[in-house]
N, C-alpha and C positions, 0 to 999 in steps of 0.2 A: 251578812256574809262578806267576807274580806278576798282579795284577790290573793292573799295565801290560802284561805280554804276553798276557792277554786281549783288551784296548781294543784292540790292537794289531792280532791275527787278525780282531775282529770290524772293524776297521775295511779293514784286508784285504778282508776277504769286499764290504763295500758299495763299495770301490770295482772291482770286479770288474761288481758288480750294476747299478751308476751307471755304468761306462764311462770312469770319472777315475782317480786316483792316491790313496793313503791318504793322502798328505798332505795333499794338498786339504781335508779337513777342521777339519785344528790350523791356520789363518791364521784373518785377521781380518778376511778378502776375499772376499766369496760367487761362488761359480763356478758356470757354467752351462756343459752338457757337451749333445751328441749322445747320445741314446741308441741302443744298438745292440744285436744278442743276441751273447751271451758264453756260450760251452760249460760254462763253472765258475760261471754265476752261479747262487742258489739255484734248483731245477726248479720249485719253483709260480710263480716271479714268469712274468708274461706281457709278453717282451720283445720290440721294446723299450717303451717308455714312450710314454705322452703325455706325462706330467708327472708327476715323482716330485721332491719336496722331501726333502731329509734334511741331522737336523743332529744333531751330537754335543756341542752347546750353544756351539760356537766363532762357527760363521759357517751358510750355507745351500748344499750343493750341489744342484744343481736338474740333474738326468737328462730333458733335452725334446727334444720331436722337432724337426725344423729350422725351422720355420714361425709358429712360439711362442715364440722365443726373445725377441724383441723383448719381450711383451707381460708373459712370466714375471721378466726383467730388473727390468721398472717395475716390477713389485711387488714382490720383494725387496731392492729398493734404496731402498721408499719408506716400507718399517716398519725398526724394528728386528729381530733376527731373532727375539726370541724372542714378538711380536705377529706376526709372518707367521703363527703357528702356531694364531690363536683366533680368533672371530669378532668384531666384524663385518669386521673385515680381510679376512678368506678370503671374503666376499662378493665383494670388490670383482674379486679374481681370478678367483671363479668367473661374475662376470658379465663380465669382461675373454672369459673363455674361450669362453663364450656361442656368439657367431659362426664360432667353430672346430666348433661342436657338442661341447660338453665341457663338463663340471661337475666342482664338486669331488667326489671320493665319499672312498675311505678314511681313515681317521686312524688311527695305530697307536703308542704306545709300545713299547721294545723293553730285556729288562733283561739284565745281563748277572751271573753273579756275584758276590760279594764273599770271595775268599777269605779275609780277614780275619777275616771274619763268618760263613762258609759252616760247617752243622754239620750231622750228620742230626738230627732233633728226633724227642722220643720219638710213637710210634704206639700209645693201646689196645688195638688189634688185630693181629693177625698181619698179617706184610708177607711179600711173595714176591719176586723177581727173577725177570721176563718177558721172555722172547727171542719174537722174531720165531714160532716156531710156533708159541706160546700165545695169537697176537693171533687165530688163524682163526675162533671163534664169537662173537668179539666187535665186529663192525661193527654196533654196534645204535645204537639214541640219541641212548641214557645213557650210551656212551662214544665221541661224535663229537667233543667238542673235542681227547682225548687220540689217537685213531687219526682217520684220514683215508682213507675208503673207495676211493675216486679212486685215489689215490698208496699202497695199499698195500705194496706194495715197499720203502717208505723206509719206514716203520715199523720199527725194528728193536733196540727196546729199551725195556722199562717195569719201573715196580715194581705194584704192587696190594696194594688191603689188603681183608682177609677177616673177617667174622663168619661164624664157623663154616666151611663152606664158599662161603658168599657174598661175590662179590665187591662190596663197595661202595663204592671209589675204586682210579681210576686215575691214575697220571702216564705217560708214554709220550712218548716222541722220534721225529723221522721224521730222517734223512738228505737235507735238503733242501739240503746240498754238501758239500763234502768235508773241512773245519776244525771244523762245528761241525753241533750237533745241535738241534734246536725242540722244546722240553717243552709236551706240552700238560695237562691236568687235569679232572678228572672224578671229582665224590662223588655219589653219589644222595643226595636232598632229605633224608631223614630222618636224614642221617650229618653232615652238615653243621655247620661253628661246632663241631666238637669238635678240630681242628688235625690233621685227618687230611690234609687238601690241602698242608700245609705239609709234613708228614714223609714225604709221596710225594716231591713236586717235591724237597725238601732231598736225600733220598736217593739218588734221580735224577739230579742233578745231579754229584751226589761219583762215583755208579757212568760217568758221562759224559766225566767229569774221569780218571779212572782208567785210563780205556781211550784218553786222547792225545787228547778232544774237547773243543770245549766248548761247555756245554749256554747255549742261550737263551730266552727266554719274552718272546712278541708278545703284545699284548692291546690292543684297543680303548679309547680316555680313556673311553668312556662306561662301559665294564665294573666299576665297581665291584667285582661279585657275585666 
């Protein structure tokens, strides 16, 4: 598998989740689409849309409901795309949206891969390989980002790394469709800055890879940590 047939699935998947065409994304021409609910798109999204922007750094697909489409047009056709994406621009839309009763809320990066680059990185600590019936005394927390108490069910794959018998990080995947997998991540405060979230996610990602998936990681711009 090449890091073009990754871009490739993941971009599969969003046009599934958007209601458009993969292609749609490689032009130079922003499309604005109907949202509608789709059997295959990921289970958490909550479909369809008000207004869902997505861009793979080409052009802007915009997934809106019918009644917006005017008002989502002006504004991607009146930045560039990669200013639609920051403030104060996203004001203007989100006071455009105002009267609909709508604001802007989410903002999310989404990474994919680099096989070129993808390696496991070494762990100070003991690492395990976690299947699905090892997740059942761990919906606490300190491990909400990596499992997802809700959606249990799609949970169905992690690594963990142990002092002694303590667990303290996790990486962990949910089955949120059928191509590919969401890594999420979790150290306790004191483990922290030693590269034990790197040689989870790293390893996770190759055990994801292995099994015909392929793994992703969402995270918020404000998320540094």
């Amino acid at each position: 598998m090449t890091n073009k047939d990754i871009l490739k699935v993941a971009m599969r998947q969003s046009a599934v989740d958007l209601a458009c065409e993969p292609e749609d994304f490689l032009t130079d021409k922003n499309k604005i689409v109907i949202s509608k609910k789709n059997q295959g798109a990921r289970k958490y999204l909550e479909l369809p849309f008000e207004c869902n922007l997505v861009s793979y750094g080409n052009n802007i697909v915009a997934s809106v409901r019918e009644d917006i489409v005017e008002v989502v047009e002006n504004y991607i056709e009146k930045y560039p795309v990669e200013h639609c994406f920051e403030t104060p621009n996203m004001n203007v839309l989100s006071e455009a949206l105002e009267k609909y009763d709508l604001k802007i809320c989410f903002m999310a990066e989404y990474f994919l891969p680099d096989i070129t680059l993808l390696k496991k990185h070494d762990c100070k600590y003991e690492t395990r390989i976690l299947n699905q019936s090892d997740f059942a005394d761990l919906y606490k927390p300190e491990w909400s980002n990596a499992l997802c108490e809700k959606r249990k069910e799609l949970d169905v794959l992690g690594v963990g790394a142990y002092d002694g018998g303590k667990l303290i990080g996790l990486a962990a995947c949910s089955a949120d469709c059928d191509s590919m997998r969401q890594i999420g991540i979790d150290v306790l405060p004191e483990y922290r800055r030693m590269g034990i979230a790197s040689a989870l996610t790293s390893s996770l990602a190759i055990e994801i890879l292995e099994r015909g998936k392929i793994p992703f990681y969402c995270a918020a711009w404000s998320n540094i940590k």
